[in-house]
C-alpha positions in Angstrom: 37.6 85.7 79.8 36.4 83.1 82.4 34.0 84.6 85.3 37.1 83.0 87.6 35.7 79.5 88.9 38.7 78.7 89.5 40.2 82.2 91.6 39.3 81.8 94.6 38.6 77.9 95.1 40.3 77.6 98.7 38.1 80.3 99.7 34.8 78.8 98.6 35.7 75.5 100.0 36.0 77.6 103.3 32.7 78.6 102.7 31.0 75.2 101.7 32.4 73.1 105.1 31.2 76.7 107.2 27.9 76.5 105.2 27.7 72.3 106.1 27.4 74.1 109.9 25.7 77.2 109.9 23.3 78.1 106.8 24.3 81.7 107.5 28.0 80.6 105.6 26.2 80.2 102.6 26.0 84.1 101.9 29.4 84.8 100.5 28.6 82.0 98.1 25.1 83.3 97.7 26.5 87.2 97.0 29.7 85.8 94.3 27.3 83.8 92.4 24.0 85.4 92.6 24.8 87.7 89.7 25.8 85.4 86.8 23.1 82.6 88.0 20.5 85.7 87.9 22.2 86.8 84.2 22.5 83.0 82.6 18.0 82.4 83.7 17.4 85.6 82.1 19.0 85.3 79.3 16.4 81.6 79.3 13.7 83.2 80.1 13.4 87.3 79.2 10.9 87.5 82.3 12.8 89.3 85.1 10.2 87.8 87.6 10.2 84.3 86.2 14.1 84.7 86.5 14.4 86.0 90.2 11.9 83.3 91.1 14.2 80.0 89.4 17.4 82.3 90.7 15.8 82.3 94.5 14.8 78.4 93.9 18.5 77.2 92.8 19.9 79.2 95.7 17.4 77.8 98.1 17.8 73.7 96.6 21.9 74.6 96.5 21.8 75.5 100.4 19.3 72.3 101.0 21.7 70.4 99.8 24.8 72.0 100.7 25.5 69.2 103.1 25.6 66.8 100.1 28.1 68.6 97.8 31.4 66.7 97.8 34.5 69.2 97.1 36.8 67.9 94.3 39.1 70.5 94.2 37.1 73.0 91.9 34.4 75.8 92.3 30.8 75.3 93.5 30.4 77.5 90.4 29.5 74.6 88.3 27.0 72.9 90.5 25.0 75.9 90.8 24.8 76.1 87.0 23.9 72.6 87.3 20.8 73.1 89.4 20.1 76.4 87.3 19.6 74.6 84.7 17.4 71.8 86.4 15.3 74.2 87.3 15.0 76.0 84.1 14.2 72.2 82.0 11.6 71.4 85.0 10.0 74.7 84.5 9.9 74.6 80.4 9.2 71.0 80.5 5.6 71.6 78.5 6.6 75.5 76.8 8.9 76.5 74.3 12.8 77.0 74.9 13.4 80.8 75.2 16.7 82.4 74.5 17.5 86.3 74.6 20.7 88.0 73.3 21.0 91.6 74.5 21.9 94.3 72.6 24.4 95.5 75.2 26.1 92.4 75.0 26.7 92.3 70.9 28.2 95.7 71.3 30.4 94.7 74.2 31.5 91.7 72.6 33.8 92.4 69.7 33.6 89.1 68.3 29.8 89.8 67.9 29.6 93.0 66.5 29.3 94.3 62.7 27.7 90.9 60.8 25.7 90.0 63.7 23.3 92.8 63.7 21.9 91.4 60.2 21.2 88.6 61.6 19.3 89.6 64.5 17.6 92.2 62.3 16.4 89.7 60.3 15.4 87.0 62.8 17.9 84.5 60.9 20.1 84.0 64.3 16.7 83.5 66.7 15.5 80.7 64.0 19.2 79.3 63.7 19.0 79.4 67.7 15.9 77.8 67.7 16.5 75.0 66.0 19.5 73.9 68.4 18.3 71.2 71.2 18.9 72.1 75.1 22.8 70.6 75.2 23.9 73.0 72.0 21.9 76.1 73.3 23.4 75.5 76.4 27.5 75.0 75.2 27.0 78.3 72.9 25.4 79.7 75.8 28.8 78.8 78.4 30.9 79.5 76.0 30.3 82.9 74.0 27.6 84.4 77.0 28.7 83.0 79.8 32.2 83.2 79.1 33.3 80.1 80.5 36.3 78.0 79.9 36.3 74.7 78.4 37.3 73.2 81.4 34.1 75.0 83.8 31.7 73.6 80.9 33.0 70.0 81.3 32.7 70.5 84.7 29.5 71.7 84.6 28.0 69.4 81.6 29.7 66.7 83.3 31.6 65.4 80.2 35.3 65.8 80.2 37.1 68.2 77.9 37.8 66.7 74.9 34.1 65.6 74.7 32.9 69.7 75.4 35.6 70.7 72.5 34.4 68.1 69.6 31.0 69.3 70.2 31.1 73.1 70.0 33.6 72.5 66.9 30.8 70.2 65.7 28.2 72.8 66.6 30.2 75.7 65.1 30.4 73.5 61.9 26.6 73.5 61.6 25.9 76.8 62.4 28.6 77.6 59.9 26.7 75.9 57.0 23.1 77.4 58.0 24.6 80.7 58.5 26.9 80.5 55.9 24.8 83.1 53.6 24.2 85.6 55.9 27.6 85.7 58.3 31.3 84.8 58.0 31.8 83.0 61.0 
């Protein structure tokens, strides 16, 4: 299920040339988004303050620079994701990575029900998880959280789509053979 990047692209380009204007423009864009960027730094950072703060910085840099985003033809989903995570590496430059999975969402995600409790239970999914670098945490993240298509995470990696799909097959493979004792994945 994607969060719909690509649903109502003519209207946010409506929005983006308005916002290039008049900064008040920027609100619809602001209110569609302001949700998942909010959800996707929590999930980062488990502070809810820590996570309004980056959410209110990425929405401030993306309307700085609102007059340098060049439309090609798909959502300004992606480049706020972009800058979300900017502002998430400059912040945890010098701390440990952080990343939270809700209860709520396990039990609303069929896929990760039943097994997955174990793991959590027994910490075996936070150290598998901990052990990924920034570019894995972040394609499980898209992917299974995030609930992006393959096509939104090239655009918003910046790879192109074959690239994004060898890579979480890769990644899958690997957390396959670590998890292999605990989960059949």
């Amino acid at each position: 299920m994607s969060i719909g990047f690509e649903h109502s692209v003519d209207q946010e380009r409506l929005w983006i040339e308005q916002s290039k204007i008049d900064t008040k423009a920027f609100e619809p864009i602001y209110n569609k988004y302001y949700d998942l960027i909010f959800r996707f730094l929590m999930r980062r950072t488990d502070d809810d303050t820590l996570a309004a703060d980056l959410c209110s910085q990425t929405f401030f840099k993306a309307l700085s620079n609102i007059k340098k985003f060049e439309w090609r033809g798909t959502s300004i989903g992606p480049w706020l994701y972009q800058i979300a995570s900017n502002e998430l590496k400059k912040h945890f430059r010098n701390r440990k990575k952080i990343f939270v999975i809700e209860e709520d969402e396990i039990e609303s995600n069929e896929d990760l029900k039943a097994p997955w409790f174990a793991l959590i239970e027994s910490n075996k999914l936070t150290m598998v998880l901990d052990s990924l670098n920034e570019t894995e945490l972040q394609l499980i993240e898209l992917k299974y959280f995030e609930q992006l298509t393959f096509d939104e995470i090239a655009v918003l990696m910046s790879s192109n789509l074959s690239t994004v799909k060898m890579r979480l097959y890769r990644l899958l493979s690997k957390l396959r053979v670590k998890l292999e004792d605990h989960v059949e994945i």
